[in-house]
VMD Tcl script that builds the backbone (N, CA, C; Angstrom):
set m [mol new atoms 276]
animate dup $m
set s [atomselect $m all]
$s set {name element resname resid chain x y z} {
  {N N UNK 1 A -9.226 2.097 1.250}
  {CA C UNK 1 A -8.718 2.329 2.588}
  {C C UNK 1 A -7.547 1.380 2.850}
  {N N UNK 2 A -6.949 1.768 3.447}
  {CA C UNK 2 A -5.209 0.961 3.981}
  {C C UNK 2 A -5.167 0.520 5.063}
  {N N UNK 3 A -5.178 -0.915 4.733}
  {CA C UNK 3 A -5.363 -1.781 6.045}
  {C C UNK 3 A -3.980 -1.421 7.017}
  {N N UNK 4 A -4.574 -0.797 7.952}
  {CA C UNK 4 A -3.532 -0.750 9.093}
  {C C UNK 4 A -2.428 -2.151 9.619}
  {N N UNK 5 A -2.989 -3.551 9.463}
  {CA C UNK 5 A -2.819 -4.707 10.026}
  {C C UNK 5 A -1.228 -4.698 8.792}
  {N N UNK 6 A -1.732 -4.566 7.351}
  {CA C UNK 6 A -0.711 -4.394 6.789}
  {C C UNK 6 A 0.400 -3.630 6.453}
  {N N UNK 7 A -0.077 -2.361 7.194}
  {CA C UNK 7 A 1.357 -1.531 6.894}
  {C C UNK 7 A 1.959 -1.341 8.162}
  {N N UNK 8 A 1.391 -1.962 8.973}
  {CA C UNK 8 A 2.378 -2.656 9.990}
  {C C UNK 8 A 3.735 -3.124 9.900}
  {N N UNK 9 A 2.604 -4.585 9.143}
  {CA C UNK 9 A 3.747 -5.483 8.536}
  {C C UNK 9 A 4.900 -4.799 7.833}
  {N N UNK 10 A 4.384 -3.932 6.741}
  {CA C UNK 10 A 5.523 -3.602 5.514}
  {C C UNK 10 A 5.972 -2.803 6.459}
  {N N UNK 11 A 6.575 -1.973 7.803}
  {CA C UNK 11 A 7.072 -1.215 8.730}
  {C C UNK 11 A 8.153 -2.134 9.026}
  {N N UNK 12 A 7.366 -3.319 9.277}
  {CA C UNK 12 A 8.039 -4.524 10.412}
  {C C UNK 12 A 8.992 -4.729 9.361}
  {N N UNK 13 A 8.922 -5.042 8.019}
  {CA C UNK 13 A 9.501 -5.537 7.351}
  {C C UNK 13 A 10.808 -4.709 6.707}
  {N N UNK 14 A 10.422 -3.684 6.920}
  {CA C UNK 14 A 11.623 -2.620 6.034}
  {C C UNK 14 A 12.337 -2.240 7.376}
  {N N UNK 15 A 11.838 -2.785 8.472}
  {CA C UNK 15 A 13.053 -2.741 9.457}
  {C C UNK 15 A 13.845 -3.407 9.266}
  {N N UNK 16 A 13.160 -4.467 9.525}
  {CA C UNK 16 A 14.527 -5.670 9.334}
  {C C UNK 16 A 15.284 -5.832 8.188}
  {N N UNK 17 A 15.016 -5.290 6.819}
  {CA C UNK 17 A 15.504 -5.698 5.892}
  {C C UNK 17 A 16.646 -4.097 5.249}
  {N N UNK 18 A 16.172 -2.962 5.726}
  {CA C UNK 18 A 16.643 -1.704 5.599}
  {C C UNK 18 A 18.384 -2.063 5.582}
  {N N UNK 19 A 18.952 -2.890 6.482}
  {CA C UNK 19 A 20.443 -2.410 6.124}
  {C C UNK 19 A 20.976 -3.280 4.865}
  {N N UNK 20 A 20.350 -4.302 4.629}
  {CA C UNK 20 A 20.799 -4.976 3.403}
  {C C UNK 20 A 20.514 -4.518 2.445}
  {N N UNK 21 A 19.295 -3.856 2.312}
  {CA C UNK 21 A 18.893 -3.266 0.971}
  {C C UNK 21 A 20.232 -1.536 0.968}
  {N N UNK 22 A 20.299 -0.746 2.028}
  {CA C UNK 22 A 21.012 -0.082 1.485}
  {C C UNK 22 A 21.988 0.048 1.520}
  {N N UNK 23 A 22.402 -1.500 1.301}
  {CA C UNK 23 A 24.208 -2.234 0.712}
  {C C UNK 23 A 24.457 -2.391 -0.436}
  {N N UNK 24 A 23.456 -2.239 -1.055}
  {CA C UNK 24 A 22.918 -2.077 -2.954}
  {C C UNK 24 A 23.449 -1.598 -3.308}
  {N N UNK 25 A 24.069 -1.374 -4.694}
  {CA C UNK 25 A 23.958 -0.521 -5.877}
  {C C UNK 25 A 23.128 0.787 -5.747}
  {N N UNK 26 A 23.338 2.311 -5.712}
  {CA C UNK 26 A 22.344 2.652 -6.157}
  {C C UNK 26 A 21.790 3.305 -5.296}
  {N N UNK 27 A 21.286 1.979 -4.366}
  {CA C UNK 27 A 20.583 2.708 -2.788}
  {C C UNK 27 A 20.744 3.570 -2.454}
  {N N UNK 28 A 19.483 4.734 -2.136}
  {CA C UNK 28 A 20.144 5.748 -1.603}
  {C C UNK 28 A 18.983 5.964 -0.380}
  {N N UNK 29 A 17.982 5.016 -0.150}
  {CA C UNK 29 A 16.964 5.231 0.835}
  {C C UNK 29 A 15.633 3.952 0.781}
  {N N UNK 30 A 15.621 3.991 2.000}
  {CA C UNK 30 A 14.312 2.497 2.086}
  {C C UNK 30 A 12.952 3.708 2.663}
  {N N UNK 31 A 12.045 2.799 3.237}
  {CA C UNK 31 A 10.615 3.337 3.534}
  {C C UNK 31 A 9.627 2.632 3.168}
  {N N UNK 32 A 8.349 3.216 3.461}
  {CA C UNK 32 A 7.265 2.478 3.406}
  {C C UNK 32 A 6.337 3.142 2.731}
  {N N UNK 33 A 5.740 2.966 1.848}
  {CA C UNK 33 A 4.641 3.672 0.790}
  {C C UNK 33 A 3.446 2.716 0.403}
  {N N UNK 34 A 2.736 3.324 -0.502}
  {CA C UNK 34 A 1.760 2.930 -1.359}
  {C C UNK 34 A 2.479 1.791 -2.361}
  {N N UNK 35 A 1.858 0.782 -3.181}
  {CA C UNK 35 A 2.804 0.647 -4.330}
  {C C UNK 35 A 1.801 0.607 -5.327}
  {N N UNK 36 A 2.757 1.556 -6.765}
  {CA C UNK 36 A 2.090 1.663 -7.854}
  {C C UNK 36 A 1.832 0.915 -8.612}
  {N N UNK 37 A 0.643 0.958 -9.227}
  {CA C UNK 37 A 0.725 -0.181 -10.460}
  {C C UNK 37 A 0.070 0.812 -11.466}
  {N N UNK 38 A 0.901 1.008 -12.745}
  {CA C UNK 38 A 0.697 1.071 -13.783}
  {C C UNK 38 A 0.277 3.020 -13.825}
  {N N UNK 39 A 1.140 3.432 -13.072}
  {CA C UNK 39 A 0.855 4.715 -12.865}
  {C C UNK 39 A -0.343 5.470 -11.557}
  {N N UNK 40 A -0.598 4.178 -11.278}
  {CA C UNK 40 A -1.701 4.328 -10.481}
  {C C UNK 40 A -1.348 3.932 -8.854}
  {N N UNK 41 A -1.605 4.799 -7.651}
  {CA C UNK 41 A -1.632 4.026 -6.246}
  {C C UNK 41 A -2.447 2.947 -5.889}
  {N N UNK 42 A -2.186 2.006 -5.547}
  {CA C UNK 42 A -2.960 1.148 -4.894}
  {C C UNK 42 A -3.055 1.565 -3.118}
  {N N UNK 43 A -3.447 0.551 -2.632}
  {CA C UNK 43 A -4.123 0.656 -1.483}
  {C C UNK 43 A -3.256 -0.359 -0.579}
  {N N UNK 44 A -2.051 -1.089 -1.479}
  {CA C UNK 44 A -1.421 -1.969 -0.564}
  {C C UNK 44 A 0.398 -1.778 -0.222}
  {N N UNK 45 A -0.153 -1.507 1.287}
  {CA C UNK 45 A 1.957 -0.771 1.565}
  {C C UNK 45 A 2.465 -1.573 1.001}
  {N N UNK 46 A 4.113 -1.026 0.508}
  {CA C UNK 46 A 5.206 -1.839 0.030}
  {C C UNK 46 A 6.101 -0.978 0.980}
  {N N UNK 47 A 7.128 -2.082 0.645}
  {CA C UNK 47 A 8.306 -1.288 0.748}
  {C C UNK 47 A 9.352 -0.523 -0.464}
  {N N UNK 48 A 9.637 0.648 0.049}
  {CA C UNK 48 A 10.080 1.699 -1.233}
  {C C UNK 48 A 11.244 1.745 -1.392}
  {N N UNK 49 A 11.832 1.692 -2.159}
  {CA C UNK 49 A 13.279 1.587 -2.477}
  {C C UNK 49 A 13.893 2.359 -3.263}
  {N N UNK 50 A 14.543 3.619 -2.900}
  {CA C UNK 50 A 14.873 4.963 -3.384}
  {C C UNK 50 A 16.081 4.859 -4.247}
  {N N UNK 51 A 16.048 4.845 -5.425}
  {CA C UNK 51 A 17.682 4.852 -5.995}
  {C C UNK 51 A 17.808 5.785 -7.094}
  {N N UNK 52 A 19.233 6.031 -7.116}
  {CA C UNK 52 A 19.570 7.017 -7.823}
  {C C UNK 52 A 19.081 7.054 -9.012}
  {N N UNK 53 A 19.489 5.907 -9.749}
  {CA C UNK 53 A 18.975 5.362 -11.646}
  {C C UNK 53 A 18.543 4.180 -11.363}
  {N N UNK 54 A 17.945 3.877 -12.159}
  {CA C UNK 54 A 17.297 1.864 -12.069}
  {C C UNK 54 A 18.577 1.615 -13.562}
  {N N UNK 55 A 18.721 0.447 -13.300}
  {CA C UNK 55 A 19.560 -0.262 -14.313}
  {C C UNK 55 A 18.805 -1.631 -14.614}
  {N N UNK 56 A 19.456 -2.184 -15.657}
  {CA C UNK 56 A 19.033 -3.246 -16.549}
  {C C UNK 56 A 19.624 -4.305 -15.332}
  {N N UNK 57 A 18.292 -5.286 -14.639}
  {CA C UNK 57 A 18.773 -5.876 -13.707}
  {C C UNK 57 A 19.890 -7.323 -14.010}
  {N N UNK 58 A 19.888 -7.465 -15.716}
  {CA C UNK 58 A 20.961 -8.377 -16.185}
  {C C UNK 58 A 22.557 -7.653 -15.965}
  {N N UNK 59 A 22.512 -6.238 -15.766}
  {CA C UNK 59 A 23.657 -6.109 -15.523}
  {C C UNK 59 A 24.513 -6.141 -14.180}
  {N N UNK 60 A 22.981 -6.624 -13.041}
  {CA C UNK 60 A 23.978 -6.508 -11.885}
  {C C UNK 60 A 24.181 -7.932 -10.896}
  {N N UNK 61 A 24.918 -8.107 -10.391}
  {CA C UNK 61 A 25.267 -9.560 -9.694}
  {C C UNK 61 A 24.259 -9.689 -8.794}
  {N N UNK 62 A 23.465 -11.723 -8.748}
  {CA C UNK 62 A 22.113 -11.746 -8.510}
  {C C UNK 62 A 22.088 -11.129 -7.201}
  {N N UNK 63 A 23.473 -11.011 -6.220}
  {CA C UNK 63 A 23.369 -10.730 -4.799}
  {C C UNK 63 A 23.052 -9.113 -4.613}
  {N N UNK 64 A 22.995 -8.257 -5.850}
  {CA C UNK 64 A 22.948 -7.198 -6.147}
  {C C UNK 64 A 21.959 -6.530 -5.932}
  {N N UNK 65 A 20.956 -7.445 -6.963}
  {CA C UNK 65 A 19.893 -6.915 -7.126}
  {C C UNK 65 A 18.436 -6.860 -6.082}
  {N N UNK 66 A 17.984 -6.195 -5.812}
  {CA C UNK 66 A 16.419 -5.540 -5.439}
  {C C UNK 66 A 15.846 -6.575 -5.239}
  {N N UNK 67 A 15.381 -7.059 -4.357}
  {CA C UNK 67 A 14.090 -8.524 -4.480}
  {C C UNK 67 A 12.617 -7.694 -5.303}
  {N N UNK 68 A 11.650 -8.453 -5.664}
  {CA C UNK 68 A 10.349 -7.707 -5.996}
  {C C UNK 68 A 9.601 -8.002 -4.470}
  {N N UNK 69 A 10.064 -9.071 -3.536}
  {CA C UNK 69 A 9.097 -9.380 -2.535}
  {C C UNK 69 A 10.465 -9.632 -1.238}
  {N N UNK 70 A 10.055 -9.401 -0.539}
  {CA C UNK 70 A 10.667 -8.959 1.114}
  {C C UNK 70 A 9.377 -9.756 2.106}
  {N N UNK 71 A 9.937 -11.267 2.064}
  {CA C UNK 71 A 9.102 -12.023 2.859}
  {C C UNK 71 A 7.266 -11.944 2.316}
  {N N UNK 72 A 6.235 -11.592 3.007}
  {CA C UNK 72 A 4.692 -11.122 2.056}
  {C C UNK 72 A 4.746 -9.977 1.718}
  {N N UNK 73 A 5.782 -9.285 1.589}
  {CA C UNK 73 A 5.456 -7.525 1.253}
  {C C UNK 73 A 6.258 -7.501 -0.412}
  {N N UNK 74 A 5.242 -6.606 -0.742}
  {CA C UNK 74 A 5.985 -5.985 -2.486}
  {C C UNK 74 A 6.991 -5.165 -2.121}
  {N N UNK 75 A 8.042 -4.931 -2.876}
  {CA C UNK 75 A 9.205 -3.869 -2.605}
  {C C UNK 75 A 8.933 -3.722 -4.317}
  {N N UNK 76 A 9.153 -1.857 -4.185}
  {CA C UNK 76 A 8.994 -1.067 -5.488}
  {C C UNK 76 A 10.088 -0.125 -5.401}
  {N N UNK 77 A 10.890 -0.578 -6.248}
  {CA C UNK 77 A 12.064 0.424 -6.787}
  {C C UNK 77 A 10.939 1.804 -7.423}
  {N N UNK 78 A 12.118 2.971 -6.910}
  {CA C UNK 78 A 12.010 4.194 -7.362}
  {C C UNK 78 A 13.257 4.964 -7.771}
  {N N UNK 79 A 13.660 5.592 -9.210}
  {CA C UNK 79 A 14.338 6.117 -9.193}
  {C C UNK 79 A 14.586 8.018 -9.051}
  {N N UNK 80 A 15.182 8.457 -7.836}
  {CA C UNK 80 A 15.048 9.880 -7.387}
  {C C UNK 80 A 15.804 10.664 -7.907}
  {N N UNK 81 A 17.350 9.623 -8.486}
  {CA C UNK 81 A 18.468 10.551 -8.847}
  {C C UNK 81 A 19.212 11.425 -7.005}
  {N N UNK 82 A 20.241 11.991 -7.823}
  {CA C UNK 82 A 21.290 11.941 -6.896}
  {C C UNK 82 A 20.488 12.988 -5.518}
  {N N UNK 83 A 20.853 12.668 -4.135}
  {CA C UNK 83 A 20.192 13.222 -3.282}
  {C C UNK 83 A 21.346 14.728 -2.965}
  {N N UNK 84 A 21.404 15.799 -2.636}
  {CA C UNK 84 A 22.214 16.810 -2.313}
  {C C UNK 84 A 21.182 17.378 -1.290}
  {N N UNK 85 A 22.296 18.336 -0.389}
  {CA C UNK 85 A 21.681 18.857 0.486}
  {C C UNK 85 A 21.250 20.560 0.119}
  {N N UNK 86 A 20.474 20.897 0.420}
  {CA C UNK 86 A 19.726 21.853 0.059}
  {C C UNK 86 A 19.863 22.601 1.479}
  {N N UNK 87 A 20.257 24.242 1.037}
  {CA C UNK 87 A 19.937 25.612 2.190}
  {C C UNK 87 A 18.829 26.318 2.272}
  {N N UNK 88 A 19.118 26.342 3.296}
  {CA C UNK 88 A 17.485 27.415 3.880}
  {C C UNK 88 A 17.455 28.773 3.191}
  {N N UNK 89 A 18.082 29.350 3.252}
  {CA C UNK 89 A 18.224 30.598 3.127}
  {C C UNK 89 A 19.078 31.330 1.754}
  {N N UNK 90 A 20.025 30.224 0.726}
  {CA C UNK 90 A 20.611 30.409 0.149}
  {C C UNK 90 A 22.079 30.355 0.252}
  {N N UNK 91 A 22.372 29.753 1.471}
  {CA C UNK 91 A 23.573 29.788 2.277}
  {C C UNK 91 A 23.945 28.460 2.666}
  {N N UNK 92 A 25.090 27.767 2.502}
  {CA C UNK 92 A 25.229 25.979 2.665}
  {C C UNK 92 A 25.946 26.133 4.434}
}
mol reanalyze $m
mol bondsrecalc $m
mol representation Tube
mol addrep $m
């Protein structure tokens, strides 16, 4: 079960931290989720971090890169690939 007290927090937290993170590389979306471990959901919110490709974090400048932690909250990179907008009907 998902402690409410904490995904509060990780709410509280990807507020405040949402415009820096999508000043990134990459960034293409923040939020609040589950975070995985090892293929598996856990039970403890993170904050989600939507990006196009993940890269080799030696290649990007340290101000660049993704924290793993955002004050007590985990932040979990995800890579979605490029976002496009999609029609209803077949029609843009």
């Amino acid at each position: 079960m998902i402690n409410k007290e904490k995904l509060l927090r990780a709410q509280t937290v990807k507020a405040r931290y949402e415009t820096m993170l999508m000043q990134k590389p990459n960034v293409v979306g923040v939020g609040v989720g589950l975070y995985m471990q090892h293929g598996t959901y856990t039970n403890e919110p993170a904050v989600i971090v939507n990006v196009t490709r993940k890269v080799p974090k030696e290649t990007l400048d340290p101000d660049e890169r993704i924290p793993s932690m955002l004050e007590d909250v985990r932040v979990q990179v995800q890579a979605i690939g490029e976002i496009k907008a999609q029609s209803v009907n077949g029609k843009q």
